[in-house]
N, C-alpha and C positions, 0 to 999 in steps of 0.2 A: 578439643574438649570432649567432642564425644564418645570419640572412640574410646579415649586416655579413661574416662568412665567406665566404661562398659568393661576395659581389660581389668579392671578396679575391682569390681562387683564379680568376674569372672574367679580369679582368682582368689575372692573370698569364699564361693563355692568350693574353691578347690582345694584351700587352706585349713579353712575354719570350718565351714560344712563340712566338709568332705565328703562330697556326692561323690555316687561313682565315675566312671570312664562315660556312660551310655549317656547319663544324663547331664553332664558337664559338654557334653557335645551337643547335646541336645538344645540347652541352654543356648550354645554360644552360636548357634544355626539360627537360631530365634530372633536374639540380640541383634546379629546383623543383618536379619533382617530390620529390625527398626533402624539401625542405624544407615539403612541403605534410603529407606525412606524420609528419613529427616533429613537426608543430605539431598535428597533431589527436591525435596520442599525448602531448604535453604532454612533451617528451623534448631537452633540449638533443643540438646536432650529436655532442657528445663524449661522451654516452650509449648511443651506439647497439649493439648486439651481433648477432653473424651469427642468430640465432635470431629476432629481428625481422627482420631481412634477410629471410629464410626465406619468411616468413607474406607480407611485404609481395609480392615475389615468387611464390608460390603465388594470392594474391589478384589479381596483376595477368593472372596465365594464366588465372584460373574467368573473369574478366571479357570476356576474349576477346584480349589480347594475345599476338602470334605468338610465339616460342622464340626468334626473331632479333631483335625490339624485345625484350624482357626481357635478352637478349646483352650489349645495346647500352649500356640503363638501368646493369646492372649493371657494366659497364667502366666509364659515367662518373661512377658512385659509388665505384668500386674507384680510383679514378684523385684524388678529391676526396680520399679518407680516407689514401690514400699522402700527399696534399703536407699533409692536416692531421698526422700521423704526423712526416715526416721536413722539414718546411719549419717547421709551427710548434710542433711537439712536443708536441700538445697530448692527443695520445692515444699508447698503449702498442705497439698491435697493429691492423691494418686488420680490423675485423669483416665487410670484406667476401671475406679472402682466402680464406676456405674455402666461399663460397658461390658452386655452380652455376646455371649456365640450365639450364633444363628442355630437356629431349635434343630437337631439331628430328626432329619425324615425319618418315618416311620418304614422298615421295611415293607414291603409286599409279602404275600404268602407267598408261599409256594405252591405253586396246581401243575399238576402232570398236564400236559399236551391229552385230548382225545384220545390217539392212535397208543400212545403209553400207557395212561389206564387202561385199553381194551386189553393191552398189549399183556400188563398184569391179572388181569381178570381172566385170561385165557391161561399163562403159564399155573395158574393155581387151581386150574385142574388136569393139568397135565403130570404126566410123571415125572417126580421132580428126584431130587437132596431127598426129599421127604416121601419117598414112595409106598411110606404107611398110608392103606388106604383111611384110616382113620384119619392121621393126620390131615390125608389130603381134601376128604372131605370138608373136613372143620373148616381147614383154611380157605377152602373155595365158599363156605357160605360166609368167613365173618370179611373176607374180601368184598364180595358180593353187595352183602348189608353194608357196609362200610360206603362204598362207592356210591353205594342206590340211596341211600336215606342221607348222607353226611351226619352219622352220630358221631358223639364225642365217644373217647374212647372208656371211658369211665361210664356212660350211658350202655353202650354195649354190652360190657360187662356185668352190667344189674339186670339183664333183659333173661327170663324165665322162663320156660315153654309153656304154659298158662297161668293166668295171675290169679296169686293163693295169697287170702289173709288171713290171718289168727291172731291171738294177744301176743305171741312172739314172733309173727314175722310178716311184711306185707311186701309184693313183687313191688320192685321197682320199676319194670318194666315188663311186655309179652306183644309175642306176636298176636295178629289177629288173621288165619288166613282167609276167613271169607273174605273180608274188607280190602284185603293186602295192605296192611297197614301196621306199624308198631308204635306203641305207644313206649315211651321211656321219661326217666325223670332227671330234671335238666338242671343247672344251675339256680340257685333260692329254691328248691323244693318244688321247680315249676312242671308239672306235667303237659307233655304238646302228643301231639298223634302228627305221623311222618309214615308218608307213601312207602309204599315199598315196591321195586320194579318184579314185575313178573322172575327175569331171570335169578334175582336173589330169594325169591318166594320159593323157587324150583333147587337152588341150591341150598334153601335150608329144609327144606323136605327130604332131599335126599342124605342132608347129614343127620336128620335125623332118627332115618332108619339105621345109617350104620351106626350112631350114638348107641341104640337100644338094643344092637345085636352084640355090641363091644363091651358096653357096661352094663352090668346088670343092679350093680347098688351104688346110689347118689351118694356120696358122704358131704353132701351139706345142705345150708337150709332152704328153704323150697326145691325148683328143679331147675337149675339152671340149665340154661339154653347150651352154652359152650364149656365144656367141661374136657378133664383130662384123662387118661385113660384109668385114675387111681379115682374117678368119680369124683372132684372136686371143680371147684369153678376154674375156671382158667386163669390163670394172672396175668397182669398188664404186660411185663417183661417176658412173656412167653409169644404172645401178639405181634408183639413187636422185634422181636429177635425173627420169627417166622416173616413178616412182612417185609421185613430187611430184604432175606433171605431169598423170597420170591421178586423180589426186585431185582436183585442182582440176578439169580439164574435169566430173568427174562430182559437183560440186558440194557438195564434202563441208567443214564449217567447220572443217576442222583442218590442217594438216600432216602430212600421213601420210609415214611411212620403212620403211623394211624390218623395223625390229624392233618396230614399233607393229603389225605382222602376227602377229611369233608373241606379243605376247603378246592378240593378237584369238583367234588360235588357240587360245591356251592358256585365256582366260575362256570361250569358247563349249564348247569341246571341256567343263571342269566345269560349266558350266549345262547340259545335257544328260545330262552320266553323274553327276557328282556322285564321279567316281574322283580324288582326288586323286594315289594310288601310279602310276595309269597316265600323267597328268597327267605326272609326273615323269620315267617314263621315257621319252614323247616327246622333254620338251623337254631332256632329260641332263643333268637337275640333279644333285648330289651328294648334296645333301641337302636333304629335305624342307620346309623351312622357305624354301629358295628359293621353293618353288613356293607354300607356304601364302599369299603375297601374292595369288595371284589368289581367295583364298577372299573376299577383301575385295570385289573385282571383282565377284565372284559376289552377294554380299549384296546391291550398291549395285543389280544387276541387278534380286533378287527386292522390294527396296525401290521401287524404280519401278516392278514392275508393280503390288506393293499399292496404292502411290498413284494409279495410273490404274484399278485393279480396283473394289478395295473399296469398298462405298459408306460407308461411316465412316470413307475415310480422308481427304477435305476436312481443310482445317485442322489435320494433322495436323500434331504438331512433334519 
């Protein structure tokens, strides 16, 4: 009966529907799986209840299926139990209607390794692809800043070489070098003030002599900090095409962006201090559980150095 079902409903897909080839396979990969499970449970198709659901589900996640295959399972069981329901009536109520997938983990960030940051932070100012000293200036201080404070990449790009207001414009952001510090403006119009390390203080010094030998007229409003050789601020897709760009010359296996910096920034800065509250008000979270993701960051860090330390951690699992 169950099967003799199941091929029933299949080929209604494949009739009447007419799904494609991808997802008629998909379906019937599905399907046997239920019906492999009703059969070791001794359970006709018309027996079934969301509380079995449940278990069979719960069991398919311990084994190691992802939240988005279990998603999928359970649509084309939710999907089989609707046409035995409302096609051949043969049950009351879908026992899969009140049954969820298990919530899809949140990824992690991504954060460079120590040694690959440096590793970027030195190839940009080396001679690269881009052996315009201007360029390479540039990119060696908004690397710099990037790495050192973890701004947002839209934060950077508002940042001024001193802060100028008038009825038509007020900086959104500026260095401060006595302090070594920049302030910029954050998500809700929130203003924070964020350290800035010696060595990116020294790399925006120096691009900003060659800034001022290179261009001589701003063409925009106030004085941006990062600008292009035509005097205009820099655009985000230029940042980031150049960031790419030094990544790859300095031979790093991943795709690096501007915001894979702060939160490099943000995991190194907690393996160090271990301050999660300060952690927070660098990167101008609101609230604390923003930031507790990098406490994961953090572990996966002290994890790998046990397994390269410790001599009893071979084999470990």
């Amino acid at each position: 009966m169950n099967d003799a079902l199941a091929q029933e409903y299949l080929r209604e897909l494949h009739v009447v529907r007419q799904v494609s080839k991808n997802t008629l396979e998909a379906y019937q990969r599905d399907i046997y799986v239920l019906l492999k499970k009703l059969e070791e449970g001794g359970f006709k198709v018309t027996e079934l209840n969301s509380d079995q659901v449940r278990v069979w589900a719960a069991r398919l996640h311990a084994q190691g299926s992802s939240p988005r295959s279990i998603a999928r399972i359970l649509s084309a069981w939710r999907g089989f139990y609707t046409w035995l329901a409302n096609q051949k009536g043969l049950i009351q109520s879908n026992p899969l209607d009140d049954v969820r997938p298990p919530k899809r983990t949140k990824p992690l960030p991504k954060a460079l390794s120590v040694e690959s940051a440096i590793s970027l932070v030195e190839q940009s100012s080396q001679d690269n692809i881009q052996a315009d000293s201007f360029l390479r200036a540039r990119d060696r201080a908004i690397v710099e800043l990037l790495y050192s404070s973890g701004l947002r990449l839209s934060e950077l790009l508002g940042i001024d070489v001193a802060p100028l207001e008038s009825k038509d414009y007020q900086s959104a952001g500026w260095i401060d070098f006595d302090l070594s510090e920049v302030m910029v403006l954050g998500k809700g119009n929130k203003r924070r003030t964020v350290p800035v390390g010696s060595a990116a203080i020294a790399a925006i010094k120096e691009w900003l002599i060659v800034r001022a030998a290179n261009v001589k007229e701003v063409n925009a409003l106030g004085q941006p900090l990062f600008i292009n050789k035509q005097g205009r601020r820099v655009s985000a897709r230029t940042i980031q095409k150049h960031l790419a760009a030094l990544a790859l010359k300095a031979g790093l296996p991943t795709h690096v962006h501007p915001h894979m910096l702060r939160h490099t920034f943000a995991s190194h800065v907690l393996q160090s201090s271990g301050d999660l509250r300060a952690v927070q008000e660098m990167l101008g979270h609101a609230s604390i559980s923003s930031t507790q993701i990098y406490t994961a960051l953090d572990f996966q860090h002290l994890a790998q150095a046990y397994d390269q330390a410790h001599p009893r951690a071979k084999g470990r699992k």
